[in-house]
Each structure stands twice: as structure tokens, then as C-alpha cells.
N, C-alpha and C positions, 0 to 999 in steps of 0.2 A: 552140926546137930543142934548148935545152940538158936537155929533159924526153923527149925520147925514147930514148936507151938506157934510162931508167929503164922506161916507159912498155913498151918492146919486152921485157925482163928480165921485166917483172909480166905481158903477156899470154904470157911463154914459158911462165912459171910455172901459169899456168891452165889453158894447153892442155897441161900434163903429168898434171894433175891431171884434168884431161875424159881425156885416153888412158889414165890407170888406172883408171878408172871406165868408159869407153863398153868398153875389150876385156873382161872378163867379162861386160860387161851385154848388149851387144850386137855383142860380134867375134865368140861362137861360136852356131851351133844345130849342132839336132840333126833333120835330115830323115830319114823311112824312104824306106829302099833294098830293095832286092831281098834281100839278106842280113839285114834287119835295119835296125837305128837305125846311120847314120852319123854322123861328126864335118864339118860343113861350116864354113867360116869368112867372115864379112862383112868383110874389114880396111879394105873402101870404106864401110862405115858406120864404123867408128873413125877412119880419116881424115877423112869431113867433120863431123862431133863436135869433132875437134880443132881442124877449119881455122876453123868457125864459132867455135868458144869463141875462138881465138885474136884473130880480125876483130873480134868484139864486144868484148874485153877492151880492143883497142888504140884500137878505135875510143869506145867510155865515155872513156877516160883522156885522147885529145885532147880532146873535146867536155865536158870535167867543168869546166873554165874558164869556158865559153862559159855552161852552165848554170845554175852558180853563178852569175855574175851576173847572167844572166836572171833568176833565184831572189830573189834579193836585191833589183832593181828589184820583180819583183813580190809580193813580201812584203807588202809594207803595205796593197798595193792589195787583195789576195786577204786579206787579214786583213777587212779595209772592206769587202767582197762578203759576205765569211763572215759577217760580224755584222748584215749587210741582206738574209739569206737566212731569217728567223723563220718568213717566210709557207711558205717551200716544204716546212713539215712539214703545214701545215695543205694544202699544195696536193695533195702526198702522199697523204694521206689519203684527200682529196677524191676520187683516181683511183682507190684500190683499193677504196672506199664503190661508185661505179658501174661497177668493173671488169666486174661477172658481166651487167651490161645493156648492154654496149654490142657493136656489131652483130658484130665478129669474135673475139667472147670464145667460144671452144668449150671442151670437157672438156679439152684437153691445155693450154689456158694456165690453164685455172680449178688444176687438178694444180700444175702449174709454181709457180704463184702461193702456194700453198698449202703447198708445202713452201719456198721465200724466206722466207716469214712464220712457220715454225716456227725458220728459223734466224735469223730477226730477233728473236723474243722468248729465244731462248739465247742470244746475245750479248746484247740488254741485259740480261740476269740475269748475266750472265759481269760485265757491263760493273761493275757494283756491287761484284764482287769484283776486278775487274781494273783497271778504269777508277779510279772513285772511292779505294778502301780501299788500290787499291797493291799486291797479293797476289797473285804469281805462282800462278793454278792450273791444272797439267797434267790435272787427274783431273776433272776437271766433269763427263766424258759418264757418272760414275758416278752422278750424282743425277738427270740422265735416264733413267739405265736402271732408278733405282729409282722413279722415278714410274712409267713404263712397265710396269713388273712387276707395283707396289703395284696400280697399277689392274686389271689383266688379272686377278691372283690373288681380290683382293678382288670381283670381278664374275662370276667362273666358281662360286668358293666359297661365296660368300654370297647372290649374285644380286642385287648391289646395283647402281640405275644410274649410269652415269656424272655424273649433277650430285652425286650422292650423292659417291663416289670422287676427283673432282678436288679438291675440300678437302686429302680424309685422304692421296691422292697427294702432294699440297706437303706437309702434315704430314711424313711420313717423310721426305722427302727432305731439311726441313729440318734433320730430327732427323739425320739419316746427316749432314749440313752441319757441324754441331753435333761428331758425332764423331769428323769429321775436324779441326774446329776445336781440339778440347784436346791433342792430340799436338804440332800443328804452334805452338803458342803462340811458342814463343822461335827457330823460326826466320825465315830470311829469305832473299830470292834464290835463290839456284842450288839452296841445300836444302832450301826450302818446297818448288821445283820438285819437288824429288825425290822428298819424301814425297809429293804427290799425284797424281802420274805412278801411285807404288805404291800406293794407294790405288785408283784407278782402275782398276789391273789386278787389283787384289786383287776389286773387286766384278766383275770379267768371270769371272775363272775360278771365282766362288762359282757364279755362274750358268750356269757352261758344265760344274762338277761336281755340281750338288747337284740329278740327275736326279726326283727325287722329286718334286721342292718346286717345282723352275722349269723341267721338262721336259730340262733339258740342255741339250743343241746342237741336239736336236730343237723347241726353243721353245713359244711358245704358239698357239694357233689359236683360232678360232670367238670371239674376243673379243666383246664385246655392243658394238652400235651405239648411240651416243646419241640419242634423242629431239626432236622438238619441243615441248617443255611436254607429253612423255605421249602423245608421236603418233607412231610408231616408221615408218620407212622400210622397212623388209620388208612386201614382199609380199604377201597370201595366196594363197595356192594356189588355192584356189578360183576368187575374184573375180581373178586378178591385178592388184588395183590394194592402195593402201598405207592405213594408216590417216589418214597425211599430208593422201593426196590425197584420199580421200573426202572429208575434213572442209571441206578446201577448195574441191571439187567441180572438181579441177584431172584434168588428165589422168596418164595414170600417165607418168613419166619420168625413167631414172635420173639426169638432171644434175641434179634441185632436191638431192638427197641431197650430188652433190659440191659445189654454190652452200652448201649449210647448211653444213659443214666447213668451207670456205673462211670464212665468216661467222665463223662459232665463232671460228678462230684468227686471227683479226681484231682479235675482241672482247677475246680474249686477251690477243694483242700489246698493243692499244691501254691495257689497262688495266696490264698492264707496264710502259709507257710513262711511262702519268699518274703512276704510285704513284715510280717510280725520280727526278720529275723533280719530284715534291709532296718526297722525302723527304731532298734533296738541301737542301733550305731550313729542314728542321728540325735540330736541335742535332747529333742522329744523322749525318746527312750529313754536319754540317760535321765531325762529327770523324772522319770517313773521310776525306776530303779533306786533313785536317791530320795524320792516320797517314802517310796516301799520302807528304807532302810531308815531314815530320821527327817518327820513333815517338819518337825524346830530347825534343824539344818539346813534344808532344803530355803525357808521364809530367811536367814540369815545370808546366803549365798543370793540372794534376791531370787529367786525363783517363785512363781506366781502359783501355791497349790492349787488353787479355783479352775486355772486351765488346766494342768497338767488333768487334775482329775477329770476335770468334763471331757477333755478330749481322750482320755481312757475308757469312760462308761459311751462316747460316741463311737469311737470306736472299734471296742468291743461286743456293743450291740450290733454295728450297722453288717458284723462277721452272721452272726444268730441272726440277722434279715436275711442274707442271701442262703443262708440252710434251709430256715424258715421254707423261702421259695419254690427251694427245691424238692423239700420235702411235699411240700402243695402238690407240686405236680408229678411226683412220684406216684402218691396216693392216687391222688384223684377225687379225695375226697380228706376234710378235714373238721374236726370239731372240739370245742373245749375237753375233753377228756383227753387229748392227745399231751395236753401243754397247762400239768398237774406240778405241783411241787415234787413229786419224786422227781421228774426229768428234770428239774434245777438241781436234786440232791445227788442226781449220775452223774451230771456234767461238772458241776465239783468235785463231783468223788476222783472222775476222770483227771482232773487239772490239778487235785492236791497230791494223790498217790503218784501220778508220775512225776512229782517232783515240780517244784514250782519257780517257774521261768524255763525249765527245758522242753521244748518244742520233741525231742523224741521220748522223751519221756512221757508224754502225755497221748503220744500215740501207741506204744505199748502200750499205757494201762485202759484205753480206749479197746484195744485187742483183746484184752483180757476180760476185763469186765463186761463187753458188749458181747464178744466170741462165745467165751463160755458160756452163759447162760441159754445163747442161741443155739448152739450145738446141741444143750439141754434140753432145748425147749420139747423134746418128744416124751422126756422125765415127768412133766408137767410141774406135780407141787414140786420136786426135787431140784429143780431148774435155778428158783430162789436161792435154796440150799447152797448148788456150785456157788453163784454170784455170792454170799455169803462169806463162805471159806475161800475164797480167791482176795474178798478184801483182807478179811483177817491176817490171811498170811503174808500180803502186803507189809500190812500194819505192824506185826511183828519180826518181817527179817528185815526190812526195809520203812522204818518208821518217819523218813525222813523222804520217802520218794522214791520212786524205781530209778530216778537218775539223777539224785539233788544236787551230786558234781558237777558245775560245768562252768567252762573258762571265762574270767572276766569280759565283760563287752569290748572294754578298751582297757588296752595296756598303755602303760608309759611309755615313752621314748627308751628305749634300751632294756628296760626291763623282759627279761626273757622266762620263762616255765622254767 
């Protein structure tokens, strides 16, 4: 008891802080009248903004006891689960392998599924620069929008197909990686943040002024679709059937085209996957892993930060080139609105909540954050909402990660679990 004025003080303090926030945000509109736009005011939305923040503030701070040592009992056990959970990557797998055959898979979950899986392989490419190496970066969604670009441009101008363009897409991107890598050398924390925040907006407004070269605001269109091995999903006019389907004497139908997509960034993903989890065991990795933990250490041990880092922002961009690509040709159509600072703040949000360095961790919380809001999405404003309390309650049973357990890279000789 001797904790509640304290307790009552902290949730005062919150819900002062919810009423100078909820009255501009949502005390006033502006409805038309008969004269015109009038001034209307909601002060019963600011008052339950306030009453809720306050209930929730006071009610966290009783129950933060209870939690904690719930937490603490089950620590070790949840550690022991976590480390006897290997198979449910492979089980994983296994579902999104027969997701597009099984009886109630239709176009809007194959969709669904298909952008989850574009931001599962950005957060593991984040995870490399984030997870492993230790390197606050804000600006990521700029090496997606340069593979997205590289692609579009290079395929409009040159006519080159997309297996062609996916290479030279990661190429750039990891060059762009690369030169964000030599500015940022000597800093750290809050000021790497800052420079690649800038960075990141620096390549938005290239793209959103240099109308010539990347259309502008107006973006790109009529992107080229990628292939079967040379068997194109368009049409003819004539026959209306594809070359696709001739070949395979299939009927014409546009879901094999979104089953192929979905496939593609499967293949993708998985091989993001294998390379980030192969490369964690070679020398490379471990000295990411050991920048991550102590750069003093690491310059003692003779270890060169300047590399280990550049070849972490290379890459972990050259991963957000080959998205980037794929997203181009998904669309069909791409423009700087696509590739804003929030989409750097999802794909972190993605790589920290599930736990940083674990590779399944980061695809649950990809599930999660991306899923939810998208199942939402018929809620409209409500949709934010879910995505909202989905992080929250990350944040508070799991502040550490959906999976921040997990086993050494390399054990010693004999050393056993």
C-alpha cells in the first residue's frame, strides 16, 4: 500500500500527458455548416483518452509485481522451450511450402502472405545490421527504394528481365550500403541514428525531386513482370491465354501468376535466411557479433571495425535491394510515398521485437505486426489500433523480444548446454 501514492502521482502524470496530446489530436474538428466550415469540439473523446490512459497506467503499476515474478519463475522454463523450438522453423516452412494448395487459400490470403514475406526478408537483412553487428539503422527503407528503382529503371531503359536486374538491384543497393557505411565510421548510438534517419530522407526527396530520372511524385508505372524460365504471364490478345499456360496446357487463370510471386519471395526469403544463418558461423559473423558486444575488444583482438561494419551495412542493404525488386515488380507501379520513414520504423520494429539476432524471432513478429493490421484492414481507422496493442503487448510481456534466447554461434570444444 505503501506504493500507491507513488503509483497514483505516475498514472496522474500520464494522463496529463494523454490530455495534451488527445485535445489537438482529437478535441477539435471541423464540420461544414450551412455558413461554411465550423469549429466543433469532442471534450468526451479527451476525457476517455485521459480516463483510459490513467486506468491503464495505475492498473500496469499494481500488476508490475505480480508479473515480474511470474517473469522470473518462468524465465528459464521459456528459455528451455525457446531452445526446443529448432523444429518450428522447419514446421514453418513446411506451411508456407503448401500454403497456395490447401483448400481455403484464395487470392487475398496468397496477397496477405506475400507481402508478410517481403517484410520477413527486410528484417532479416535489417537483422544483420541490427541484430548481429549492433548498428542503430533508421534509414534502411533507402536501400529498398533503391533496389525498387534500380530495377524499374534498368527494365524500362534497357529492357532487361527481371532475373537479369535482381543481381544488379542488390549490387547498388549494396553500393548505396557501402556509402553510407564511410560517413557513419566513428559513430555510435543516438548519432549513427541520426545520420541514417538523414540518409534515408535524403534518398526520399532525391526521388520525389529529380522528375526526370525517377518520374517524381508521379513514380513509375508499367514495370515488366517477371517470367517462368522465359514464359511471361501476360496475355495475348488474341488467344487470351498466357504463354505460361499454353506451355503447360493449363487453363488461363490469374491466381498461378499471384501463386508464382508468392513462390519467388519465398525463395527469396528462404535463401536470406540460409546465407544470414551459414554466415553467422564464419569468421565474418563472429566479428559482428563481437562489434555488437565490445568495438574496444574487438580493435584489441586486432579486428578491423571499418570492415566488419561496411561489410554489414553492404550487406544488409544488398538483402532490401533484392525486396526492393521484387516489390517493383509485384506492383507494377512505384513511387516515393511507398519508401517513407514509417516503413524504416516497421522493419525495426520487426527486427527489435523479435528479438535481436534470432532469424525466427523476426518472422513472428513480421506475422504479427504485418498480419494483424492486414486482416484489419476492413476496420479502417481501427486497423492502426490492432497494430498498436499488438506492439504494446510485445513490449510488456516480452520486452526483450519474441525470442531473445538463443544458442551461442560457436561453442567451445567440449562445452555442452
Amino acid at each position: 500500500m505503501n506504493r500507491l501514492p507513488f503509483l497514483l502521482k505516475d498514472a496522474g502524470l500520464a494522463a496529463l500527458i494523454a490530455f495534451g496530446l488527445a485535445l489537438p489530436l482529437a478535441g477539435f474538428r471541423l464540420p461544414d455548416g450551412a455558413s461554411g466550415t465550423d469549429l466543433g469540439f469532442r471534450l468526451d473523446w479527451v476525457a476517455a483518452a485521459t480516463a483510459i490512459v490513467f486506468a491503464g497506467r495505475l492498473v500496469m503499476g499494481l500488476s508490475r509485481p505480480f508479473f515480474m515474478a511470474a517473469s522470473e519463475g518462468m524465465a528459464p522454463k521459456f528459455a528451455a522451450v525457446t531452445r526446443r523450438l529448432g523444429w518450428s522453423g522447419y514446421l514453418l516452412a513446411g506451411v508456407a511450402l503448401v500454403l497456395p494448395m490447401l483448400p481455403f487459400a484464395d487470392r487475398n490470403l496468397i496477397d496477405k502472405a506475400t507481402l508478410i514475406l517481403i517484410y520477413v526478408m527486410l528484417g532479416w537483412g535489417l537483422n544483420i545490421v541490427v541484430g548481429l553487428a549492433g548498428l542503430l539503422d533508421l534509414g534502411y527503407v533507402a536501400f529498398y527504394a533503391v533496389g525498387a528503382y534500380s530495377y524499374a529503371l534498368l527494365s524500362l531503359n534497357f529492357g532487361l528481365s527481371f532475373w537479369i536486374c535482381l543481381p544488379l538491384a542488390g549490387l547498388f543497393a549494396a553500393l548505396f550500403g557501402i556509402l553510407l557505411g564511410f560517413p557513419v565510421l566513428r559513430l555510435r548510438g543516438d548519432y549513427l541514428a541520426i545520420v541514417t534517419l538523414g540518409f534515408g530522407e535524403i534518398i526520399r526527396v532525391i526521388l520525389l525531386n529529380w522528375q526526370n530520372f525517377t518520374g517524381g511524385p508521379n513514380g513509375i508505372s508499367s514495370i515488366q513482370r517477371p517470367s517462368f524460365f522465359g514464359l511471361p504471364f501476360t496475355a495475348e490478345p488474341a488467344e487470351g491465354i498466357t504463354a505460361f499456360h499454353d506451355f503447360f496446357s493449363l487453363d488461363y487463370s490469374s491466381f498461378h501468376r499471384v501463386v508464382f510471386l508468392y513462390y519467388l519471395i519465398l525463395l527469396l526469403a528462404l535463401a536470406t535466411n540460409l546465407f544470414t544463418i551459414r554466415i553467422r558461423k564464419l569468421p565474418l559473423g563472429r566479428a559482428w557479433e563481437a562489434l555488437r558486444e565490445d568495438e574496444i575488444a574487438c580493435k584489441a583482438l586486432g579486428i578491423n571495425p571499418t570492415m566488419v561494419k561496411l561489410s554489414a551495412f553492404a550487406l544488409g542493404a544488398m538483402f532490401a535491394g533484392f525486396a526492393g525488386s521484387f516489390f517493383a515488380t509485384r506492383q507494377g507501379f512505384i513511387s516515393p510515398d511507398s519508401f517513407t520513414f514509417i516503413e524504416s520504423a516497421l522493419i525495426l520494429a520487426i527486427a527489435v521485437l523479435g528479438g535481436k539476432g534470432s532469424q525466427m524471432g523476426v518472422a513472428f513478429a513480421a506475422i504479427l505486426l504485418i498480419g494483424i493490421p492486414e486482416w484489419f484492414r476492413e476496420l479502417a481507422q481501427y486497423r492502426m489500433l490492432a497494430f498498436g496493442c499488438a506492439m504494446v503487448m510485445i513490449m510488456v510481456w516480452r520486452p526483450e523480444g519474441l525470442m531473445s534466447k538463443r544458442d551461442p554461434t560457436v561453442r567451445l570444444k567440449g562445452n555442452k548446454p
